[in-house]
C-alpha positions in Angstrom: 83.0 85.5 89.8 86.4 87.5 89.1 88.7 87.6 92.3 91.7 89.1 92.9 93.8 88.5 95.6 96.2 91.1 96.7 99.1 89.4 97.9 103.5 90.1 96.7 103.3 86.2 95.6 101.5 82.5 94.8 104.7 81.3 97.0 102.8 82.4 100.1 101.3 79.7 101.4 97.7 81.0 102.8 97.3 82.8 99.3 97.9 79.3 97.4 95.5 78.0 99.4 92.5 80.0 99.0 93.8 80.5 95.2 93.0 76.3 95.3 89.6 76.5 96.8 88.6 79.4 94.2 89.4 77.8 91.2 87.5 74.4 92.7 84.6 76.1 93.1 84.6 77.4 89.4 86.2 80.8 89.6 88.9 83.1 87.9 90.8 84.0 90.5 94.6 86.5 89.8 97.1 87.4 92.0 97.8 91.4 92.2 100.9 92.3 93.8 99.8 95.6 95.4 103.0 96.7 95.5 103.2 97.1 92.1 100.1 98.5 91.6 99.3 102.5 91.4 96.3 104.7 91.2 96.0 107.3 89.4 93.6 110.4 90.2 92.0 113.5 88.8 90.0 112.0 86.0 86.6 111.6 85.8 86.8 108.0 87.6 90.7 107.5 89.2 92.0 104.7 88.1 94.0 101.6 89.2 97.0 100.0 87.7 99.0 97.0 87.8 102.1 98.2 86.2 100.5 99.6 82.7 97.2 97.5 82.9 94.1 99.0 83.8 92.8 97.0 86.4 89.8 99.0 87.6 86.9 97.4 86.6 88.3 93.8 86.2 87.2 92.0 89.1 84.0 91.5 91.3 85.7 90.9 94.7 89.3 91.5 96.4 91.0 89.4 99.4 93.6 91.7 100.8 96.8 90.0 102.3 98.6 92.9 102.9 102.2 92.8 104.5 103.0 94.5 107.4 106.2 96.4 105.2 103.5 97.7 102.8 100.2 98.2 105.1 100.1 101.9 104.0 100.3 101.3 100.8 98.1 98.3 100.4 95.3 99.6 102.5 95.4 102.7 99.7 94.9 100.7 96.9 91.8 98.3 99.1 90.4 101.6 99.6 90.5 102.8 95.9 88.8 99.3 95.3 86.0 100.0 97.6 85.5 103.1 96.4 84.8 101.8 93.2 82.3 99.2 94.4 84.5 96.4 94.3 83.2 93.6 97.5 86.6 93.5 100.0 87.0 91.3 102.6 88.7 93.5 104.8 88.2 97.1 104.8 91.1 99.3 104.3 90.0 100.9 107.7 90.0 97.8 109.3 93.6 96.6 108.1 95.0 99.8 108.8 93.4 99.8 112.9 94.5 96.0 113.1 98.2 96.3 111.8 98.3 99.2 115.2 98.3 97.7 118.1 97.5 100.7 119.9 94.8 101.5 117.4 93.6 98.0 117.9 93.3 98.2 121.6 92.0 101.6 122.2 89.0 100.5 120.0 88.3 97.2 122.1 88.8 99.5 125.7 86.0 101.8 124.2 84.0 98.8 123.3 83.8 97.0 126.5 86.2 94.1 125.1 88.6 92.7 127.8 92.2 93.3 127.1 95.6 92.9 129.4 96.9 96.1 131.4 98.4 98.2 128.6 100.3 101.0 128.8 102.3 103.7 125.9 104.5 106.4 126.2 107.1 108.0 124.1 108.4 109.6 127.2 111.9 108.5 128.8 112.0 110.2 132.0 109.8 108.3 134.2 110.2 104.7 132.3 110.3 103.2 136.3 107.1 104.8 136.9 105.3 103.3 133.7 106.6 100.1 134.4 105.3 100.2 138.2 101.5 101.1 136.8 101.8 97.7 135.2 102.5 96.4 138.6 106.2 95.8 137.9 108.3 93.3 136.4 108.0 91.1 134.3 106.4 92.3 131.8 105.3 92.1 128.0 107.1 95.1 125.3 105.8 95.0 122.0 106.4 96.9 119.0 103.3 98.6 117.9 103.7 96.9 114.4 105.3 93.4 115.3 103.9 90.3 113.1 104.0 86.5 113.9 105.6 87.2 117.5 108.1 89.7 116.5 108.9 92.0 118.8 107.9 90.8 121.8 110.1 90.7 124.6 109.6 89.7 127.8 111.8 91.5 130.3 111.5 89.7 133.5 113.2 92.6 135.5 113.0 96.1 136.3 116.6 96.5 135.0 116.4 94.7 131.8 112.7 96.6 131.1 114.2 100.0 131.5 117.5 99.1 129.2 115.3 97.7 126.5 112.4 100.7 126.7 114.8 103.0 126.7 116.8 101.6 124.1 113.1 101.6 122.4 112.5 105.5 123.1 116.1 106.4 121.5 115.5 104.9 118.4 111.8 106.3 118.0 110.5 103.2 117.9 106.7 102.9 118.8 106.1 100.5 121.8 103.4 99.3 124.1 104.2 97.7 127.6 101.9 94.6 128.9 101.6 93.2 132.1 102.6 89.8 131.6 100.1 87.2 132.0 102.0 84.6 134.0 98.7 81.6 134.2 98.9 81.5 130.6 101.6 79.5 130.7 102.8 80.8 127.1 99.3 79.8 125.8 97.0 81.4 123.6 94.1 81.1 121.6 93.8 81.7 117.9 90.4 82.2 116.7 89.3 82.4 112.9 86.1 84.8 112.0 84.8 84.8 108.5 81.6 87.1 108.3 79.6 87.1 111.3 80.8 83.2 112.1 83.7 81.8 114.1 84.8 79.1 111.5 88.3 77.6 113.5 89.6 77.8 116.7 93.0 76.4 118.0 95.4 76.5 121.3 98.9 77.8 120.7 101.6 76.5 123.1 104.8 78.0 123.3 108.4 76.4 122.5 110.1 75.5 126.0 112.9 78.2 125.0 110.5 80.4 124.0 107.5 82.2 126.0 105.7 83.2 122.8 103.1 80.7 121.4 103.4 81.7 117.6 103.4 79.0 115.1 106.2 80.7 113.2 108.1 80.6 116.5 107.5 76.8 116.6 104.5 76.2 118.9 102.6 73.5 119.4 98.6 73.8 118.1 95.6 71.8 118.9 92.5 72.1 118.4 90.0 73.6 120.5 86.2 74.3 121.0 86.2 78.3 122.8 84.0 79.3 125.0 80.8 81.1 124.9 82.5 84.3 126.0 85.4 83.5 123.7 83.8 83.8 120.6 81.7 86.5 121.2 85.2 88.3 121.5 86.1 87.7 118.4 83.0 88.0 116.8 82.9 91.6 118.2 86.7 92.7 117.9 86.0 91.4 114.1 83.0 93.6 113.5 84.7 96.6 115.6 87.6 96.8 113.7 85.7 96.6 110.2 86.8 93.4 108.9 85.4 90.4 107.1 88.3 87.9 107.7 90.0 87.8 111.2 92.2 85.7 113.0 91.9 87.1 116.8 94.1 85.9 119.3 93.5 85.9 123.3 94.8 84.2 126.3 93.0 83.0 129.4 93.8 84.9 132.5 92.3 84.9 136.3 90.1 87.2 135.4 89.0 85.5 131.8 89.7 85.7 128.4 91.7 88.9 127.0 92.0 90.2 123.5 96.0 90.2 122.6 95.3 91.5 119.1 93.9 91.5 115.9 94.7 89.8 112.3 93.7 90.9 109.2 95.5 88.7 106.9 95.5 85.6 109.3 98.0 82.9 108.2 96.0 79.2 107.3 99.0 76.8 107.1 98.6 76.9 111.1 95.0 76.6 112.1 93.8 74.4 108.5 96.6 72.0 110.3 95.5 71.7 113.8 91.3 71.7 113.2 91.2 69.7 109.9 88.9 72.4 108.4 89.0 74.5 105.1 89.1 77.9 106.3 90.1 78.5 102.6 86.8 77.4 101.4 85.1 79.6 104.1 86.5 82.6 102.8 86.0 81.6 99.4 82.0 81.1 100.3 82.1 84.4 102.1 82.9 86.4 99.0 80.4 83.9 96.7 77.4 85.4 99.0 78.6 88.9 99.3 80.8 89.8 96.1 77.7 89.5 94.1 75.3 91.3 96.0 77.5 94.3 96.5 78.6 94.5 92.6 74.5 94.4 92.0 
């Protein structure tokens, strides 16, 4: 098969990998920086470009790994790929409703998914009151568009929320507030989905300095075996939001598991690490079975 992989650079450490496990099992794989690459509409079939090659018909599958700067953008030119019958596996919908937060858990609330208190607001004048339907202090602020734990602030009181949310409001920057989920203990879970199968799964333990369990934020992993209820979380959130290739992180609570959010381009350095297993050569293995039905 031809594959492209949509990604700003073969420096990136996830897209070297699955670069490595496409080429092993016997296939021309290129990097397109979709950034650089333009579409071009109004004739008979639009076209796409990478700088002044045609690119449209060259490949039989795509792997998005679009950056959070460029989601717009990069979901465009998945979508133009779809359209022209090119196997994705993420959906331009689907990266687009995972990159919002809000998006992201509005769909899962309709769904029946467990997911923290939430709140949003853009309004200024009763910041006190939103944080009080949370419960009050502490609790969790998030940009709607934060990656790899960027962010996320904890304000542990009522004073230091409404400085920070208002600060938020004035800027016109899009938050959510979270009731903070003190029995995690700075835990999470980070769950990898690649078709209809939950291929990874590790814990996430946060720095002592730090209350957020990212690895980029130097956590601790290990592996783990989830739950029953666990997976079918992220088996679900992953088919809700339209996506082939997931990583869906949640935290344990008194009440169970909770979806926190939604991946589309999950990182492997991380999880490969902590389990031992080639999450590269799943992915790899999910576009072999359905890159070449959907071009037929």
């Amino acid at each position: 098969m031809d594959i492209a992989i949509l990604s700003v650079s073969l420096n990136v450490h996830s897209t070297k990998r699955i670069v490595e496990e496409a080429q092993k099992a016997g296939h021309y794989v290129e990097l397109i920086d979709h950034t650089k690459c333009s579409v071009k509409l109004g004739d008979e079939k639009p076209q796409i470009y990478l700088g002044e090659e045609n690119v449209t018909d060259e490949f039989d599958a795509i792997i998005p790994r679009i950056g959070a700067k460029v989601t717009r953008h990069g979901a465009a030119i998945v979508k133009q790929f779809e359209m022209n019958n090119v196997f994705s596996t993420a959906r331009s919908l689907g990266i687009t409703r995972a990159r919002n937060k809000v998006r992201t858990l509005q769909i899962m609330a309709r769904k029946g998914i467990p997911i923290p208190e939430t709140l949003f607001s853009i309004n200024p004048n009763n910041i006190g009151e939103q944080i009080e339907l949370l419960g009050g202090p502490p609790v969790i602020i998030k940009l709607q568009e934060g990656t790899h734990g960027s962010g996320v602030i904890l304000a542990e009181t009522k004073k230091s929320a409404k400085s920070i949310i208002d600060t938020f409001y004035k800027m016109d920057t899009s938050i959510l507030l979270q009731k903070y989920i003190e029995e995690a203990n700075g835990e999470d879970i980070r769950i990898i989905v690649v078709g209809n199968k939950v291929v990874a799964s590790m814990k996430r333990i946060s720095d002592l300095d730090d209350f957020r369990s990212n690895v980029h934020r130097g956590g601790e992993t290990e592996a783990i075996e989830p739950t029953a209820k666990e997976q079918f979380i992220a088996l679900n959130a992953t088919k809700y939001l339209g996506l082939g290739v997931a990583g869906v992180d949640l935290m344990r609570s008194k009440k169970g598991a909770v979806l926190i959010e939604v991946n589309a381009s999950p990182g492997l350095q991380g999880i490969e690490g902590a389990t031992g297993i080639n999450v590269a050569k799943h992915i790899i293995q999910f576009v072999e079975k359905n890159g070449r039905r959907r071009r037929k």
